[in-house]
C-alpha positions as CSV (number, residue, x, y, z in Angstrom):
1,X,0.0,0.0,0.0
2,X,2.9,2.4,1.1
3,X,4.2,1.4,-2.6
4,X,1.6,2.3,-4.2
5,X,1.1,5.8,-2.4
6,X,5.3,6.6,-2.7
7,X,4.1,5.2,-6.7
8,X,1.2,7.7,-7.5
9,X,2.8,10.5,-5.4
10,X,5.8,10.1,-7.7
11,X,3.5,10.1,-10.6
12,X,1.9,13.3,-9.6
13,X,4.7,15.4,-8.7
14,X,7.1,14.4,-11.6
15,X,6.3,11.7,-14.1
16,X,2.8,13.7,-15.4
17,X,5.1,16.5,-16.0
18,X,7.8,14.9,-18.1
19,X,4.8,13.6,-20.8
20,X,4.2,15.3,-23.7
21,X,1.2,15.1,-25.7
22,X,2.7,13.5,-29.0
23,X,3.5,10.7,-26.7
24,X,-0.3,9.9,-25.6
25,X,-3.7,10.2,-27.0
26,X,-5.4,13.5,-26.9
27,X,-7.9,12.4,-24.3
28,X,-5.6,11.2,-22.5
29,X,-3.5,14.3,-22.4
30,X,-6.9,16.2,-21.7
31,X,-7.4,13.9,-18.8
32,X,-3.6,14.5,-17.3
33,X,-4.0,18.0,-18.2
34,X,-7.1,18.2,-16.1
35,X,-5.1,16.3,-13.2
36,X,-2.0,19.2,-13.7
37,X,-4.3,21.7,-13.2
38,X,-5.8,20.9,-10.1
39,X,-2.7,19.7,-8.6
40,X,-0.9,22.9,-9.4
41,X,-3.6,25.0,-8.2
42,X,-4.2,22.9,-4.8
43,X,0.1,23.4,-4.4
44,X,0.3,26.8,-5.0
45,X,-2.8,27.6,-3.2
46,X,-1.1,26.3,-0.3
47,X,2.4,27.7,-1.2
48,X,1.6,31.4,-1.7
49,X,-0.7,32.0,1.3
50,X,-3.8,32.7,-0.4
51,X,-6.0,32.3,3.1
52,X,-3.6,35.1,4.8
53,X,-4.0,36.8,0.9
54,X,-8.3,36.8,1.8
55,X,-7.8,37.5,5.3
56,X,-6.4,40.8,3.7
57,X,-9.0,41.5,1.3
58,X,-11.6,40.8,4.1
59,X,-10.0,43.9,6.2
60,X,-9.8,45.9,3.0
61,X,-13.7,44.9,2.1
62,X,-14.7,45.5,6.1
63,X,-13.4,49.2,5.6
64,X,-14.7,49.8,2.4
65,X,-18.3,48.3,2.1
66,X,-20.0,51.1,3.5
67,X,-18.6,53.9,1.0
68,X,-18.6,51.2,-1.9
69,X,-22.5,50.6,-0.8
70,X,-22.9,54.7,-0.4
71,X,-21.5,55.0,-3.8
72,X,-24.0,52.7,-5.4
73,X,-26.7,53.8,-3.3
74,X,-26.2,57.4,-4.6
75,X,-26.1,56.4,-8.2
76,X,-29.3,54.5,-7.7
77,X,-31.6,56.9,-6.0
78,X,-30.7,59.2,-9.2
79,X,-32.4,56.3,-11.2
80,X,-35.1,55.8,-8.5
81,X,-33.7,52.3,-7.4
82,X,-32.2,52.8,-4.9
83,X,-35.7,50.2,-3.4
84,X,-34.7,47.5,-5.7
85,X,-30.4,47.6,-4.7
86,X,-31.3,47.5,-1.0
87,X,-33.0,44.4,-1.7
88,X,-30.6,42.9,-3.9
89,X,-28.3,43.9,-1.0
90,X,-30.2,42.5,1.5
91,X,-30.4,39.1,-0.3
92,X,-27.0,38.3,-1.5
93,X,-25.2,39.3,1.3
94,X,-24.9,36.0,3.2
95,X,-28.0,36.2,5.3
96,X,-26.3,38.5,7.8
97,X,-29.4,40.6,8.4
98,X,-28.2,42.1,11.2
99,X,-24.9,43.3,10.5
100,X,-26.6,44.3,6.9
101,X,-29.2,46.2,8.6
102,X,-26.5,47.9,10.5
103,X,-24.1,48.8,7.5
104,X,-26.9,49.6,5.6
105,X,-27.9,52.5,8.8
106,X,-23.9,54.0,8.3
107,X,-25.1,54.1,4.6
108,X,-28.1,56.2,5.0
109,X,-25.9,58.9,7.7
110,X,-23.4,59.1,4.9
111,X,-25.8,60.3,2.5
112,X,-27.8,61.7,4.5
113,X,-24.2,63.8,5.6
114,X,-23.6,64.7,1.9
115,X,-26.9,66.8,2.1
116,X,-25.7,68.9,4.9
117,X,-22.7,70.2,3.2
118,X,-20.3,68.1,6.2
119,X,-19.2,65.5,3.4
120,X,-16.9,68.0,1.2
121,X,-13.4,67.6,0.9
122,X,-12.1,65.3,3.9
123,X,-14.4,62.9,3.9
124,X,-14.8,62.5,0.1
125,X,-11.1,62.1,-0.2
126,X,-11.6,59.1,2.6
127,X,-14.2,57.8,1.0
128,X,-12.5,57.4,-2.7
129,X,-9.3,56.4,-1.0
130,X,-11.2,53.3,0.9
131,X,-12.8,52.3,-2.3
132,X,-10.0,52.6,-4.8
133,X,-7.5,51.1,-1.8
134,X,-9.5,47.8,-1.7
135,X,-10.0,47.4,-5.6
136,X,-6.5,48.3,-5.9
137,X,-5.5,45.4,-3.2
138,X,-7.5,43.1,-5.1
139,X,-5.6,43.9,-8.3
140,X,-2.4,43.5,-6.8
141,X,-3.5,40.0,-5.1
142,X,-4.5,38.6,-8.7
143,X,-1.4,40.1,-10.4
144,X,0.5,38.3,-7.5
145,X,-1.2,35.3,-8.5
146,X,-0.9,35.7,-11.8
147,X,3.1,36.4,-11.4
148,X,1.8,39.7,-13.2
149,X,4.8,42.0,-12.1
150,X,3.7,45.6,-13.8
151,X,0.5,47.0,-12.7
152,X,-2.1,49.2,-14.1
153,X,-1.0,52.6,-15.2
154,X,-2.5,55.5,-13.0
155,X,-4.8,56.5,-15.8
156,X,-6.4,52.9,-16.4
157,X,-7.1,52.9,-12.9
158,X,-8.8,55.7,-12.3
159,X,-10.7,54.5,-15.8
160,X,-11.3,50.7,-15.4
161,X,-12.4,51.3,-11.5
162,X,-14.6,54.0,-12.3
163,X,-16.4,51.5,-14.8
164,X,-16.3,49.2,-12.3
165,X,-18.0,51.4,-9.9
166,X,-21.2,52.5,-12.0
167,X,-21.7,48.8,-13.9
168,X,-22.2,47.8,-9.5
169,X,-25.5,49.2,-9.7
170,X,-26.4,48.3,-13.3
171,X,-25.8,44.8,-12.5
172,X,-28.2,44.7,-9.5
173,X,-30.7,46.7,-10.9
174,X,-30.5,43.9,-14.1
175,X,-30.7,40.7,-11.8
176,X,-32.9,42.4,-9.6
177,X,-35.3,43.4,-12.4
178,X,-34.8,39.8,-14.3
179,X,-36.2,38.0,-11.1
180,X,-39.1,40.1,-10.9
181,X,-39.9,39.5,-14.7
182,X,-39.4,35.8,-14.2
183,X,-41.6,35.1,-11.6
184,X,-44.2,37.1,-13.2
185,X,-44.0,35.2,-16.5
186,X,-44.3,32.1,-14.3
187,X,-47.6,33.1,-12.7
188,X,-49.0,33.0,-16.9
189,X,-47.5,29.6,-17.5
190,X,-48.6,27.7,-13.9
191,X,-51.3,26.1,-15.9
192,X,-49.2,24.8,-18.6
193,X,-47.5,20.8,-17.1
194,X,-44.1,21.6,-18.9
195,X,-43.8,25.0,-18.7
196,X,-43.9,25.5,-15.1
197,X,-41.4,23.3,-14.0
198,X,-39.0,25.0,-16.7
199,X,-39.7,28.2,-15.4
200,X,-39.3,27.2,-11.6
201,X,-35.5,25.9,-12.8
202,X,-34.7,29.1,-14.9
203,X,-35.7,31.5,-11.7
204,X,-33.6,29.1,-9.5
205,X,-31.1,28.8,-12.0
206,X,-30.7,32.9,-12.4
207,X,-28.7,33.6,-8.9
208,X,-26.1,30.8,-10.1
209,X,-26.2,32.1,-13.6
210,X,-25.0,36.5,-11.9
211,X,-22.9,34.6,-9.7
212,X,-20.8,32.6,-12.5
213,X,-20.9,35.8,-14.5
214,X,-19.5,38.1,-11.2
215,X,-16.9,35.4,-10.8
216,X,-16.0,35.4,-14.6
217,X,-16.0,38.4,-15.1
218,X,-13.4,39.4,-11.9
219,X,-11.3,36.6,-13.4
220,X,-11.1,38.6,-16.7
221,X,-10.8,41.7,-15.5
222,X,-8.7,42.0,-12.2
223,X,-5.3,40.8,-13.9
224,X,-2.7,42.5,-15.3
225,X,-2.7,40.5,-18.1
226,X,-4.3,38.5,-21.1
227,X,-7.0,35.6,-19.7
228,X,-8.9,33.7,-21.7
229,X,-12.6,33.5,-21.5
230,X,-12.8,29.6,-21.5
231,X,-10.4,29.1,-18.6
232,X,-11.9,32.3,-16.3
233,X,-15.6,30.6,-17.5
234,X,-14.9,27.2,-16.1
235,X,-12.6,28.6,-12.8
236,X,-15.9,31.3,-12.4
237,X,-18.9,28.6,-12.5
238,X,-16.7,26.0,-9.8
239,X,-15.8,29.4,-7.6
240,X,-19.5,30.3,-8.1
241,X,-21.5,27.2,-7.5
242,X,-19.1,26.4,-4.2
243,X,-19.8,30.3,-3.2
244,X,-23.6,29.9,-3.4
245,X,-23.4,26.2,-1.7
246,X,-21.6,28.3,1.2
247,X,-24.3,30.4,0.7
248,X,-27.2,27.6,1.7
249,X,-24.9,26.0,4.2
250,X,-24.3,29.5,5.9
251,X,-28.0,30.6,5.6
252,X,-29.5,27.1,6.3
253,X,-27.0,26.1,10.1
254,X,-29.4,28.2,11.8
255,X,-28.9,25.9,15.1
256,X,-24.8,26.5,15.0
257,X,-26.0,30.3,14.1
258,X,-28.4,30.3,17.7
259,X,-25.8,29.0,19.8
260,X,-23.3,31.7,18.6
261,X,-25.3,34.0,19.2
262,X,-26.1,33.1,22.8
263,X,-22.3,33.5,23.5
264,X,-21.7,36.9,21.8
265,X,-25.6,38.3,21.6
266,X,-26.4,41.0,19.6
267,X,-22.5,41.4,18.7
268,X,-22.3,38.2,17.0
269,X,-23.8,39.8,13.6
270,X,-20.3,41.3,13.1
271,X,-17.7,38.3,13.5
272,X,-20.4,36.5,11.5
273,X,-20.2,39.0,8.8
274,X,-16.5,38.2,8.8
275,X,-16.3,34.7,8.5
276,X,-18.6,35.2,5.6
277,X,-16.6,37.5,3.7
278,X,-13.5,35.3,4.9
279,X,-15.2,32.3,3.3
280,X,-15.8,34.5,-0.1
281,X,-13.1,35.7,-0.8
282,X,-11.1,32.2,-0.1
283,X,-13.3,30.7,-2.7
284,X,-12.6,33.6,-5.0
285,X,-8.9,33.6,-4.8
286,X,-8.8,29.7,-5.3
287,X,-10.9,30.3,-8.6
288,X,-8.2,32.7,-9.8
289,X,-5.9,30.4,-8.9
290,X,-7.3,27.8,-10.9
291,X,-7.9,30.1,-13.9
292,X,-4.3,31.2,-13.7
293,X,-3.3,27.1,-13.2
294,X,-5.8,26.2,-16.3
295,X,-4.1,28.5,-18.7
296,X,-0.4,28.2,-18.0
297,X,-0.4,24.5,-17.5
298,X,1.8,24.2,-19.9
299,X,4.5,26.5,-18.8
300,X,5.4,23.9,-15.2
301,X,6.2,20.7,-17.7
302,X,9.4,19.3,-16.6
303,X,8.9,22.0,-14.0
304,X,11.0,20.2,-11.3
305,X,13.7,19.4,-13.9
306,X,14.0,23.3,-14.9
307,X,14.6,24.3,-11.3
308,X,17.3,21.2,-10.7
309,X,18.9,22.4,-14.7
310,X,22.8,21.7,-14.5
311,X,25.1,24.4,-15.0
312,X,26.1,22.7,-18.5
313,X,22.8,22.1,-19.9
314,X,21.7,26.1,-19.1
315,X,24.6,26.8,-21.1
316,X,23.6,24.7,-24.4
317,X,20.0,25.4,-24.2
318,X,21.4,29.7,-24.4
319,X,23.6,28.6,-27.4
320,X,21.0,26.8,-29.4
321,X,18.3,29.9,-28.6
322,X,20.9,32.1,-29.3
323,X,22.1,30.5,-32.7
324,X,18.5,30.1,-33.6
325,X,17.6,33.7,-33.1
326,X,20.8,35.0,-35.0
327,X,20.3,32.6,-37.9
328,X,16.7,33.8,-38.7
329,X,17.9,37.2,-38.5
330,X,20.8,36.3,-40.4
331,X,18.3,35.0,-43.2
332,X,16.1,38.2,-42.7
333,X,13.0,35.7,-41.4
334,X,10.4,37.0,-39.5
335,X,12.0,36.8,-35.5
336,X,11.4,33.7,-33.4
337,X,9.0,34.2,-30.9
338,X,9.5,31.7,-26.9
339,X,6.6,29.1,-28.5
340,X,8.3,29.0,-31.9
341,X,11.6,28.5,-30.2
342,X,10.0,25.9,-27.5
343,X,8.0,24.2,-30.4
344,X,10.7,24.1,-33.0
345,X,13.3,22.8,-30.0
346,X,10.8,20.6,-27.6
347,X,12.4,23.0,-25.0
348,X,9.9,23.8,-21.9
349,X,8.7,26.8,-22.4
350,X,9.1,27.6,-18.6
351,X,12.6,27.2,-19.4
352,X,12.6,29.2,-22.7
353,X,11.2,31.8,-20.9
354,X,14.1,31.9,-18.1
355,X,16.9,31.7,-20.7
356,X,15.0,34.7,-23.1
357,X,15.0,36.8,-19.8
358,X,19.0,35.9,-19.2
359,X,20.2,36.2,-22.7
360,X,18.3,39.8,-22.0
361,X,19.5,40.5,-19.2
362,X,23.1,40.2,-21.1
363,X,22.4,42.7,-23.4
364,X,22.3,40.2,-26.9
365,X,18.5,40.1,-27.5
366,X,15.8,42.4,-26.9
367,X,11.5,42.4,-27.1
368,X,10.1,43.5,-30.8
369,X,6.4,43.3,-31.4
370,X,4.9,41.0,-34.0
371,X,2.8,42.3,-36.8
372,X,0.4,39.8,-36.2
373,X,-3.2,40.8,-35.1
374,X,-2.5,39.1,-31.8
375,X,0.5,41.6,-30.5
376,X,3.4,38.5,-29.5
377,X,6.5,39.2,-28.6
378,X,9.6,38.4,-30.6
379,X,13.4,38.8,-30.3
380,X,16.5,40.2,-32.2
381,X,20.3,40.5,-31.7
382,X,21.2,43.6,-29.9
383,X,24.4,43.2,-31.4
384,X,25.9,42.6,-35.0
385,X,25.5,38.8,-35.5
386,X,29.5,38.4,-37.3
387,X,30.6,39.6,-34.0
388,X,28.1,37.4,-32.0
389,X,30.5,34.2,-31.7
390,X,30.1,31.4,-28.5
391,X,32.9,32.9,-26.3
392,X,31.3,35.8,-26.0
393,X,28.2,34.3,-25.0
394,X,29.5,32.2,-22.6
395,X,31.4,35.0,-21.0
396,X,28.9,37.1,-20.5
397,X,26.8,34.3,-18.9
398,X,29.7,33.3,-16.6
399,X,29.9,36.9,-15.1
400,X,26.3,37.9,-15.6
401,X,25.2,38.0,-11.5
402,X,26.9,39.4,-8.6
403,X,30.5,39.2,-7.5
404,X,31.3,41.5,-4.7
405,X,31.6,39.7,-1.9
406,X,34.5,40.2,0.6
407,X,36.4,37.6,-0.5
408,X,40.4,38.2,-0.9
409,X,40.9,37.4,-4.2
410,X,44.0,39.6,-4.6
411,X,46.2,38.2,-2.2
412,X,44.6,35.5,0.4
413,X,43.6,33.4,-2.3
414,X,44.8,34.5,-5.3
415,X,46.1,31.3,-6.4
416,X,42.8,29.7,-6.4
417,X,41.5,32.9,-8.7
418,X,44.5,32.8,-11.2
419,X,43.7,28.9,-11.7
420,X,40.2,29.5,-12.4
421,X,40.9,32.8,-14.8
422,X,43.6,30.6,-16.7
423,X,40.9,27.5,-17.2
424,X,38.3,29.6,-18.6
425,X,40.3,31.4,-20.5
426,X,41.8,28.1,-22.2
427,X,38.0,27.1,-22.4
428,X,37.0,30.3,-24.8
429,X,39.4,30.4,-26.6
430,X,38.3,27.4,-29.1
431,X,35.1,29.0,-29.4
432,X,36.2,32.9,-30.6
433,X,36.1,32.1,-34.3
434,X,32.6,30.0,-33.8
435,X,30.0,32.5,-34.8
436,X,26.3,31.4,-33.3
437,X,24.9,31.9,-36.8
438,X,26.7,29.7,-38.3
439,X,26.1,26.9,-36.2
């Protein structure tokens, strides 16, 4: 039995990774790919933190519900429904009535403030600032995720989380109006044996249906980055049905609920409040996880391999990159871009990536945009390719990094330093007449 665990453990965390897909059948590859997915997201889930990551964003949320809510409050009584968000409110919010009756009280003083002239300049700094804090935190937990490392510009923030802010009400005012339509159109069809049933399910069905969208779309839009609808639609129905299962199980333990509140009394509205948006966002973070796991599955094959990579093998796969960028410039080819080279090569592209970055970082390639429609990235010699020869690469590979340390190489051990200087120097100079283009 301990075998067989050590065997499927083994096959988990390495073998899966090492197969490629011309090596199976395409459902099978689907299957494993499926397998990747969730392990990678359950691993990394657990490696980055992402329960202390939605204990953050529960602070964040805690301080900025009640300006977010006075925000869409005001935009709805403009409309005249502001009726219809309160009940919206009242519904999806976890079936804390209490501490929703109580946020929704701060709601009406802060409009009610804005009448008397008090809620000028001070407070509606503090009041942007705690919204456009908490939306900014959440974009910086999904870039994080995402290993997005360049954020918004200031401009598409204050943009994209304006549009953010008025689509709130539109999108409760929508769900709120859809429900009411449905169940009117199902008191006309009662009569009718089919029909009613089908109408029952699609008025059931409609709180899953703006939950998978919310989810969906958050997964599209918080990122940094390019995600693809497919992935963020699968990741946002899972994150949304196991959100509105929390939902029944939260609303329906109404004997747990009793005897919590018979230790904490009318305080127990708030910590309950908090394990609720705890809960939430911990199912929302593992969705993005999932989308991000879903749609880079590909980059972790022969993940463990790329991190354990020997110092000699680094240095082949920069030569054959290298030779193969400066040879399609060389035949004045459109550039290489990292899938070309990892497809042409059956190098992992997690490890193309790495070496593109190095070979940058070097100073002999650099980024060029495509022509294509789709906006890839390609790369070019930064440096004329008859000059370009293997030494040179090699060298600048050896000494790329940090060397000051306070190590006494000029006298202490200056044997040991001469040794090493004279080896190397032996070992390039075969390679100074080998130009990478001509390999």
């Amino acid at each position: 039995m301990n075998k067989r665990i050590a065997a499927l453990w083994k096959f988990l965390t390495d073998d899966i990774w090492r197969i490629t897909e011309n090596e199976v059948t395409r459902t099978t590859f689907s299957v494993y790919n499926i397998i990747k997915s969730v392990f990678l997201c359950i691993n990394r889930f657990t490696q980055d933190r992402v329960v202390n990551k939605a204990s953050a964003l529960t602070y964040s949320t805690l301080l900025a519900i009640v300006p977010i809510l006075a925000i869409v409050f005001a935009i709805a009584r403009g409309f005249g429904f502001d009726n219809l968000i309160r009940q919206q409110i009242m519904s999806g919010f976890g079936g804390s009535a209490e501490a929703m009756e109580v946020i929704l009280e701060f709601v009406n003083s802060y409009l009610a403030q804005t009448k008397s002239g008090v809620f000028i300049g001070v407070g509606l700094i503090l009041l942007l600032w705690t919204v456009l804090n908490l939306i900014n935190n959440m974009e910086i937990t999904f870039n994080r995720i995402w290993q997005v490392k360049k954020a918004r510009s200031m401009y598409r923030k204050i943009t994209d989380y304006t549009s953010m802010l008025l689509l709130i009400p539109l999108l409760l005012v929508v769900s709120g109006g859809l429900s009411i339509y449905m169940s009117t159109a199902l008191k006309h069809v009662e009569d009718y044996a089919l029909l009613a049933p089908l109408g029952k399910f699609m008025i059931r069905l409609i709180p899953f249906a703006l939950t998978w969208f919310m989810f969906t779309g958050l997964y599209i839009f918080m990122p940094n980055t390019k995600v693809k609808f497919k992935h963020a639609l699968i990741s946002g129905i899972l994150a949304g049905s196991a959100h509105q299962a929390f939902q029944f199980l939260y609303i329906s333990g109404q004997l747990w609920v009793s005897r919590y509140n018979a230790i904490y009394g009318s305080f127990a509205a708030l910590p309950m409040f908090l394990l609720w948006l705890q809960i939430s966002w911990t199912i929302c973070l593992f969705g993005a996880q999932l989308t991000y796991a879903s749609q880079n599955i590909s980059n972790f094959s022969f993940d463990k391999d790329t991190r354990n990579i020997s110092h000699r093998y680094r240095e082949f796969v920069s030569i054959l990159i290298m030779s193969l960028i400066a040879k399609r410039f060389a035949h004045n080819e459109p550039p290489y871009t990292a899938e070309a080279i990892s497809e042409a090569c059956r190098i992992p592209i997690q490890l193309t990536h790495l070496t593109l970055y190095e070979l940058q970082e070097i100073h002999l390639i650099h980024e060029v945009s495509t022509d294509e429609k789709n906006d890839d990235i390609a790369y070019l010699p930064s440096m004329d390719i008859n000059q370009l020869n293997v030494a040179l690469l090699l060298d600048r590979l050896d000494i790329h990094g940090s060397e000051d340390f306070k190590i006494d190489k000029e006298k202490a051990f200056n044997d040991e330093w001469d040794v090493l200087m004279k080896a190397k120097e032996e070992y390039y100079k075969s390679t100074e007449k080998i130009l990478l283009k001509d390999l």
